[in-house]
N, C-alpha and C positions, 0 to 999 in steps of 0.2 A: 686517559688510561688511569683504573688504578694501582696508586705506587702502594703497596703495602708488605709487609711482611706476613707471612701463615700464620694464621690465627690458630691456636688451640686451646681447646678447655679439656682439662684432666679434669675428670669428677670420680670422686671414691674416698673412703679412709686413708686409702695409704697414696693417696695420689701426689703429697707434699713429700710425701718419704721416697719416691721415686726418682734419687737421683740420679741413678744408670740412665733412664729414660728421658730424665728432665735437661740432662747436659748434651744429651744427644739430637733433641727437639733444639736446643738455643746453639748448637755448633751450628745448624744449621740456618740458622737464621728468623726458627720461630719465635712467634710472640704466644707468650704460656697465658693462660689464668687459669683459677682453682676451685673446684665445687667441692664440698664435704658432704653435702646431699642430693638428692633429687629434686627438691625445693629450689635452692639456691642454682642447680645446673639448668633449672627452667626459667629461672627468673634473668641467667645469663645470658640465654637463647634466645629472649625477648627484646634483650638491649643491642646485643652483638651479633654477627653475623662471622660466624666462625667457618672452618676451612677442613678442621677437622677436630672431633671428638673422640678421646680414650677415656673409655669409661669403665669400670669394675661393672659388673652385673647386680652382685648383690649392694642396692645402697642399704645405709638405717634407716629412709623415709620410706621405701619403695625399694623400686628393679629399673635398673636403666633402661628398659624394656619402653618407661613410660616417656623416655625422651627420644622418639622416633617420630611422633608426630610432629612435632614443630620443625621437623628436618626434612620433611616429604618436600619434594618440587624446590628445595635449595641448592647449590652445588657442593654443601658438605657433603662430609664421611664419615662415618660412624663404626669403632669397632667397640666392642664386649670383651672382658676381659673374664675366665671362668677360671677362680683357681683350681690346682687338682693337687694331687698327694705330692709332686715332683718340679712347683712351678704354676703354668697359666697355660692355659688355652683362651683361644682369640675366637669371635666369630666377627664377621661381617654383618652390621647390624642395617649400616643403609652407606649406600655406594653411588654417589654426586648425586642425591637426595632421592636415590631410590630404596625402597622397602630391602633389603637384602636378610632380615634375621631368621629365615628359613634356610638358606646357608650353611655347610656343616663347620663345625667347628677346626680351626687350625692351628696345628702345635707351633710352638718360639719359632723355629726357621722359617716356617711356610709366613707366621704373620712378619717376621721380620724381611721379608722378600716385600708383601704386599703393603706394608708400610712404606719401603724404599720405594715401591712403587709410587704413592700415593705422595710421597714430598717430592719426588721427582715431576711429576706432573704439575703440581701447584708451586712448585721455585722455580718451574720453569715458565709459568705463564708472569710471576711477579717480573719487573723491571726492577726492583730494589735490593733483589738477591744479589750479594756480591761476587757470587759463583755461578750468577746466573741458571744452575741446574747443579744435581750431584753427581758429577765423574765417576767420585769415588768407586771404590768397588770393596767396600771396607767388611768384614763383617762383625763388626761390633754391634749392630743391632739389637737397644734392648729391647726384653720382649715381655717384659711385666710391670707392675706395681710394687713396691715396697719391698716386703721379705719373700712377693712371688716373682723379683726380677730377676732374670738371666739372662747370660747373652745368647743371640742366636745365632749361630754358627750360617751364613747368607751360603754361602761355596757348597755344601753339601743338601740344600732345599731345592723343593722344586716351586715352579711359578705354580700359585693355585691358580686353578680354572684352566692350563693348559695343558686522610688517613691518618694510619699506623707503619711506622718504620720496620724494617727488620732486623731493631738492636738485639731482640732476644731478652724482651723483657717475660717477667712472672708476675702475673697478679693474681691475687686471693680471695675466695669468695666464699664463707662458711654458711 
């Protein structure tokens, strides 16, 4: 079996500045790295085999739009991050390595539901989780990048649609 921790690459400008997000990925026991481009978040997608991807929409190279290929027929997950006048909206860009960015976009609560969804599902299949799964029912969920993160209030959303240890390490990749 493999023992590993969630693997996540945060790709975007402000994905280093994301510490609402970042502290809430490593409570849990994921293992973070970091893309600054589209360049660099393809060249990590090549080496590693990640578990889930949060990505800004608009990169400087490109559009995260162009890292949905290498994620087809994988078990990752892929969401988009769009910022708006008040924050981010989220879409689902590919869901355990299917095409999903036809998908409508979801505000902080709905993506912070479906995020909990998504570490729930993959801590629960790791054997290295030391929580084995998340209980919690917390709703600290953040729900953006840098100066578009918020928290999402989980209690007041509804569900949309209805090795590597896992110290919780970060690495960087410009």
């Amino acid at each position: 079996m493999d023992v590993r921790g969630v693997m996540v690459l945060l790709v975007g400008n402000r994905a280093r500045k994301a510490s609402t997000l970042e502290r809430y990925l490593l409570k849990r026991g994921c293992d973070l790295c970091f893309a600054t481009s589209r360049k660099a978040a393809l060249g990590l997608l090549r080496r590693h085999r990640f578990d889930l991807v949060l990505s800004e929409f608009m990169l400087s190279d490109g559009t995260a739009h162009q890292l949905i290929a290498p994620l087809r027929g994988t078990e990752t997950t892929m969401f988009f991050s769009n910022p708006v006048e008040d924050g981010c909206w989220w879409t689902t860009a590919v869901f355990k390595g299917q095409d999903r960015s036809d998908e409508p976009g979801m505000c902080p609560a709905e993506f912070g539901v479906r995020l909990h969804e998504v570490l729930h599902d993959k801590l629960s299949l790791s054997s290295n989780n030391p929580s084995g799964s998340l209980t919690d029912r917390r709703t600290d969920v953040p729900s953006g990048f840098g100066d578009q993160t918020a928290v999402a209030d989980r209690s007041h959303a509804r569900a949309p649609g209805s090795s590597r240890g896992s110290g919780g390490k970060g690495h960087a990749e410009t």
